[in-house]
C-alpha positions as a printed NumPy array, in Angstrom:
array([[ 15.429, -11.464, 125.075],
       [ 13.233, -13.551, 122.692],
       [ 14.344, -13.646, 118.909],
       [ 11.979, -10.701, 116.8  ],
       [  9.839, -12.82 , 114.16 ],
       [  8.247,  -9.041, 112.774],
       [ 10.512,  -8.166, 109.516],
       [  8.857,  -4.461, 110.152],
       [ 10.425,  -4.045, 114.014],
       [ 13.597,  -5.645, 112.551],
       [ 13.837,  -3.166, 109.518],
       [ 13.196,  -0.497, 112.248],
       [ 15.884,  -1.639, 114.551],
       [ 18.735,  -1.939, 111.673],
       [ 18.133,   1.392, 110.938],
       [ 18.898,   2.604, 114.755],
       [ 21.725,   0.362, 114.104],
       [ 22.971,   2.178, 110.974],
       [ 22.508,   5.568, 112.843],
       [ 24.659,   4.563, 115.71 ],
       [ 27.203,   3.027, 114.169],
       [ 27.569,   4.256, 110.623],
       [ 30.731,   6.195, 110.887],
       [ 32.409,   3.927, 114.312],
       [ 36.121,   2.534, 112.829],
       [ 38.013,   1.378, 116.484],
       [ 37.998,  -2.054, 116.275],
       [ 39.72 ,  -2.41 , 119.361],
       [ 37.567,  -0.287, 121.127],
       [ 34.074,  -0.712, 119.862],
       [ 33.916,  -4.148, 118.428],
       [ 32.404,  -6.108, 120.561],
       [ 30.087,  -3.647, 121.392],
       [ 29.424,  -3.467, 117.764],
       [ 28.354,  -7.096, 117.737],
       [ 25.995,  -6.681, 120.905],
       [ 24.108,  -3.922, 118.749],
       [ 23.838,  -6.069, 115.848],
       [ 22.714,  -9.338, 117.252],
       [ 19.989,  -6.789, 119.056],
       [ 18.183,  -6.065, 115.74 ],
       [ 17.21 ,  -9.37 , 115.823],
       [ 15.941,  -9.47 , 119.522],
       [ 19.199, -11.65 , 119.963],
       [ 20.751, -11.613, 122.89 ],
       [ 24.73 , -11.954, 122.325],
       [ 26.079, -13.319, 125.292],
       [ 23.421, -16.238, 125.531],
       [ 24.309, -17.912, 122.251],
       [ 28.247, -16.253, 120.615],
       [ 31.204, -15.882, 122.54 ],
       [ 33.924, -13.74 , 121.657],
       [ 37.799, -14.815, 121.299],
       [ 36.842, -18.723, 120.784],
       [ 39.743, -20.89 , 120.811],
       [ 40.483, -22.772, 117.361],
       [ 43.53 , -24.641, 116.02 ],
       [ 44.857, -23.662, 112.702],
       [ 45.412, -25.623, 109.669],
       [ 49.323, -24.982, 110.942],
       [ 48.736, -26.814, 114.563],
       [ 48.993, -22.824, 115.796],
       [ 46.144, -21.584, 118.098],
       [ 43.66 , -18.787, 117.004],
       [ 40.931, -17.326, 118.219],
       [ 37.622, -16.638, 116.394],
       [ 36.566, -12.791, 116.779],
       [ 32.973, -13.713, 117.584],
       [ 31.602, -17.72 , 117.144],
       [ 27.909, -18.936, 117.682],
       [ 28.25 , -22.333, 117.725],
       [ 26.82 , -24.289, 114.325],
       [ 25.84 , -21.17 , 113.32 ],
       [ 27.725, -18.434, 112.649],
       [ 31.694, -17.052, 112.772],
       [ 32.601, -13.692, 112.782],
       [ 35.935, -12.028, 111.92 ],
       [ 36.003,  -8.055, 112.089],
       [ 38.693,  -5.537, 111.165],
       [ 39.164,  -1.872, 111.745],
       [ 36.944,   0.701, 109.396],
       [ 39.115,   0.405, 105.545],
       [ 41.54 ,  -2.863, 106.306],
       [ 40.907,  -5.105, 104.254],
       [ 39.165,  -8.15 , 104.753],
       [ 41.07 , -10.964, 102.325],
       [ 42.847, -11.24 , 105.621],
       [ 39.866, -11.616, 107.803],
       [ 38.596, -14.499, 104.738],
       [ 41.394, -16.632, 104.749],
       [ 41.294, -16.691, 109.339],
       [ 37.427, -17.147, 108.849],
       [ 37.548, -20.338, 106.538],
       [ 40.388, -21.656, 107.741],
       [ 38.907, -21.994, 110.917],
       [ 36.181, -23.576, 109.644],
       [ 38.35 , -25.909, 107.908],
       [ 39.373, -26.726, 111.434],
       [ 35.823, -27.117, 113.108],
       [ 35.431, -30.927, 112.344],
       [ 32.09 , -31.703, 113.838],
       [ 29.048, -30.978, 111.877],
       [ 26.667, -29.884, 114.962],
       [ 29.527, -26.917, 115.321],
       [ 30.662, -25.927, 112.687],
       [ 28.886, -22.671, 111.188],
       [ 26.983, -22.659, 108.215],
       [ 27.292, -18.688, 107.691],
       [ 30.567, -16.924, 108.031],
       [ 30.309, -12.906, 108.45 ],
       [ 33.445, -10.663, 108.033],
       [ 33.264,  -6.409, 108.744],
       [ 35.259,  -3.61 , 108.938],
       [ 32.214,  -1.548, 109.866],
       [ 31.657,  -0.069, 106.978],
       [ 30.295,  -2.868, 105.447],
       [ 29.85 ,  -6.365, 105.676],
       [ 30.3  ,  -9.587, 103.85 ],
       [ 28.045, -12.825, 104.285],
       [ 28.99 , -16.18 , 103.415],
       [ 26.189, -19.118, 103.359],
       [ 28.441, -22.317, 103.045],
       [ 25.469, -24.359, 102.179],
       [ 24.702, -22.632,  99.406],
       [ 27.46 , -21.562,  98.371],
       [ 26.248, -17.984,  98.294],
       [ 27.696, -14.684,  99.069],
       [ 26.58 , -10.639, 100.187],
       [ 28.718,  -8.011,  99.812],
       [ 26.633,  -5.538, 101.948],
       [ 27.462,  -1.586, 102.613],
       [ 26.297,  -0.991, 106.122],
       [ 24.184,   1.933, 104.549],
       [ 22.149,  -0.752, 102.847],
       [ 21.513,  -3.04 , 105.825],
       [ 17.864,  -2.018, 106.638],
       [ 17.188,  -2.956, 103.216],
       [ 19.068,  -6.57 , 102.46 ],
       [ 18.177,  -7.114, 106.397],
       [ 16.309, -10.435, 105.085],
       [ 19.756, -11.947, 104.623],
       [ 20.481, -12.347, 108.016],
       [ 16.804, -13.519, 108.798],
       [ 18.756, -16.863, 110.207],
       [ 19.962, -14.601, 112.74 ],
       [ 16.287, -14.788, 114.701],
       [ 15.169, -18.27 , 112.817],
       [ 13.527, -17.17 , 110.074],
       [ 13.307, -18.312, 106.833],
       [ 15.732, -16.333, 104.45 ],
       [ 13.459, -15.246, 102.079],
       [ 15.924, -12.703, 100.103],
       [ 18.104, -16.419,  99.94 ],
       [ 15.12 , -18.283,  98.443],
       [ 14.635, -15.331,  95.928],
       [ 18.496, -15.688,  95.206],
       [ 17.99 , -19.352,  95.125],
       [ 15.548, -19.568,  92.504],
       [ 17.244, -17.525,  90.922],
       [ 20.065, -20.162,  90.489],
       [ 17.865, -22.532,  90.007],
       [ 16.416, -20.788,  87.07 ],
       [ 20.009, -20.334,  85.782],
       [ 20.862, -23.802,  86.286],
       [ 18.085, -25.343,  84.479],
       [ 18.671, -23.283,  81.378],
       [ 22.754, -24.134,  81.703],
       [ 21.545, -27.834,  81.837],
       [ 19.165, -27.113,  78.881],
       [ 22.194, -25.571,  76.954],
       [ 24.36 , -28.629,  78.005],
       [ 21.689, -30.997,  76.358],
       [ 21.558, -29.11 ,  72.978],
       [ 25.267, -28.838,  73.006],
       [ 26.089, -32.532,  73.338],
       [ 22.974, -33.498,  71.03 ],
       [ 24.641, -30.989,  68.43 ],
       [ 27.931, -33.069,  69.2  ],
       [ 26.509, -36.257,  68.363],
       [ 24.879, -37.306,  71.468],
       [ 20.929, -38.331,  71.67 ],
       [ 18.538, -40.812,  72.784],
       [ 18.697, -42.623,  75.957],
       [ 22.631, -42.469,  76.384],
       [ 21.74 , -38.798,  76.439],
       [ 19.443, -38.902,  78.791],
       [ 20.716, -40.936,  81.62 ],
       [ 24.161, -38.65 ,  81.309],
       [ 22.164, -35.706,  82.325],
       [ 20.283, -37.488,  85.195],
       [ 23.202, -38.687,  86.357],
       [ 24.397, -34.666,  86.59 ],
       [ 21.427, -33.915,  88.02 ],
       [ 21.605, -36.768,  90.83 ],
       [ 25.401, -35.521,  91.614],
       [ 23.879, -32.029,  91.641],
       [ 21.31 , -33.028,  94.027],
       [ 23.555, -35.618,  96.069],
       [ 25.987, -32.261,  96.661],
       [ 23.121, -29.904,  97.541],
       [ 20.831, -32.336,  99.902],
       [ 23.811, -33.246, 101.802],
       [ 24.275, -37.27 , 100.146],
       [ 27.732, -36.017,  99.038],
       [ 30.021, -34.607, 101.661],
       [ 29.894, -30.213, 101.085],
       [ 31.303, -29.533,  97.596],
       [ 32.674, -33.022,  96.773],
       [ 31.324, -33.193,  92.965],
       [ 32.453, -29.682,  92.93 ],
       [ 35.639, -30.627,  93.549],
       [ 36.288, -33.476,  91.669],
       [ 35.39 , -31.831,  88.513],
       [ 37.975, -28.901,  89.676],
       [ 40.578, -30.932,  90.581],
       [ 40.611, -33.957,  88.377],
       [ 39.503, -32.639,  84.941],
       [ 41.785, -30.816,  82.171],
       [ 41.514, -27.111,  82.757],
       [ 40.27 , -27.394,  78.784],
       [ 38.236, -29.864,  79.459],
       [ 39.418, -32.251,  77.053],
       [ 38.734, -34.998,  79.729],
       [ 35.77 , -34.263,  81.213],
       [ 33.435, -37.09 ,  79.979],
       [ 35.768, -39.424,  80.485],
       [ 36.315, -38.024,  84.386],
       [ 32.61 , -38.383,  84.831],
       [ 32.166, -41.741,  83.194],
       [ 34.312, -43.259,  85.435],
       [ 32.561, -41.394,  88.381],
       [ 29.084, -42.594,  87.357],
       [ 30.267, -46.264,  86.708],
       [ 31.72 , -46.253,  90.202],
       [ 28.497, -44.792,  91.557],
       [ 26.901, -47.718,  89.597],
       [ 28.79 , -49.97 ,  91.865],
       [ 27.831, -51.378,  95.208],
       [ 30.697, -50.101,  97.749],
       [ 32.195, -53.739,  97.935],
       [ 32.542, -54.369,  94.311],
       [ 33.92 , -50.743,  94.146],
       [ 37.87 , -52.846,  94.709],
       [ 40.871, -51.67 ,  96.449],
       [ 42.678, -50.428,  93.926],
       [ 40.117, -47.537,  92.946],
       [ 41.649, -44.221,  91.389],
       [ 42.559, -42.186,  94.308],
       [ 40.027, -38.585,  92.465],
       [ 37.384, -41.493,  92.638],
       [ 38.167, -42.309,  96.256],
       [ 37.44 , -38.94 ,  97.215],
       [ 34.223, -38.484,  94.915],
       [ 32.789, -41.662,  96.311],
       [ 33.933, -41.25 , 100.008],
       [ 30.936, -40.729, 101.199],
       [ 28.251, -42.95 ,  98.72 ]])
């Protein structure tokens, strides 16, 4: 079965989908049938790219087993119809926490309970919360599910982006107002914008400026240019004139430039 590149016959085949299952809650019993149907919208077939019950280790050294796992793709953890799914969240990423090699490990993690589903693009950090009701219409989410390009993601995406830009504009006119200007102004924001892009294009390891700025800052953020002065002189560095003896927050910030 060859992977459907028409949105229409898609649409169409998500709302058989909705028909048929709309009101199933047996996880036991239906589940994995469940999954068959839904990789099937997108002219998918299951069983020639996902297995079910895929054998991880835990962050605890315990094994589990991954309801439904297309390798580097996609993992899948479903409950029964009403459970809810903080439980199925916390299996699903720490899992992924587990999968160490990049051509494996999933860039979209899906939870269900059949009633609705939740989508998780790790990349981008974004996240659905879709009823299953509403699938035939936020279909394009899951448009990686037969190769396409996500174009309800890019729509979300620019979305950010527009946000982002007029955060960064805000941030400018906030430290200019604070006694900021010129070219010291101006080469703090690029270097944002460089850690920004380093993050996003895959330079910096998945959510390490994220993280340092989480971790290492004052939750008041009394510290916060200093934090990221000391990040961007490192950065400034060349790795062997970084020393031994660097801060252990700006080991992990630098790891990986």
């Amino acid at each position: 079965m060859a992977a459907l590149s028409n949105r229409k016959t898609i649409h169409g085949n998500a709302l058989t989908f909705v028909k048929e299952w709309g009101n199933e809650t047996r996880e036991e019993a239906e589940a994995k049938s469940f999954w068959d149907a839904f990789f099937a919208i997108f002219g998918v077939n299951r069983k020639s790219v996902a297995a079910f019950e895929h054998a991880v280790e835990r962050t605890d050294n315990t094994k589990g087993f991954i309801d439904l796992f297309w390798k580097g793709v996609l993992l899948v953890e479903h409950k029964s119809r009403g459970k809810s799914l903080d439980k199925a969240k916390s299996q699903a990423f720490d899992y992924v926490q587990q999968i160490k090699d990049q051509r494996v490990r999933p860039r979209y993690v899906l939870l269900s309970d059949f009633a609705r589903f939740k989508l998780y693009d790790l990349d981008r950090r974004l996240e659905h919360d879709i009823a299953i009701e509403d699938l035939p219409d936020k279909i394009e989410f899951f448009d990686f599910m037969a190769g396409l390009d996500n174009h309800g993601e890019s729509i979300q995406e620019y979305a950010l982006n527009i946000k982002a830009a007029e955060r960064l504009g805000k941030l400018h006119d906030a430290l200019q107002d604070a006694g900021c200007a010129g070219h010291e102004l101006e080469v703090f924001l690029v270097c944002i914008l460089f850690c920004l892009f380093a993050e996003d294009t895959g330079i910096f390891s998945r959510h390490q400026f994220y993280n340092y700025l989480e971790h290492f800052t004052a939750p008041d953020g009394s510290d916060t240019d200093s934090r990221l002065n000391k990040l961007f002189q490192t950065l400034d560095k060349p790795v062997q004139a970084r020393g031994k003896h660097l801060l252990a927050e700006l080991k992990v910030a630098v790891c990986c430039y």
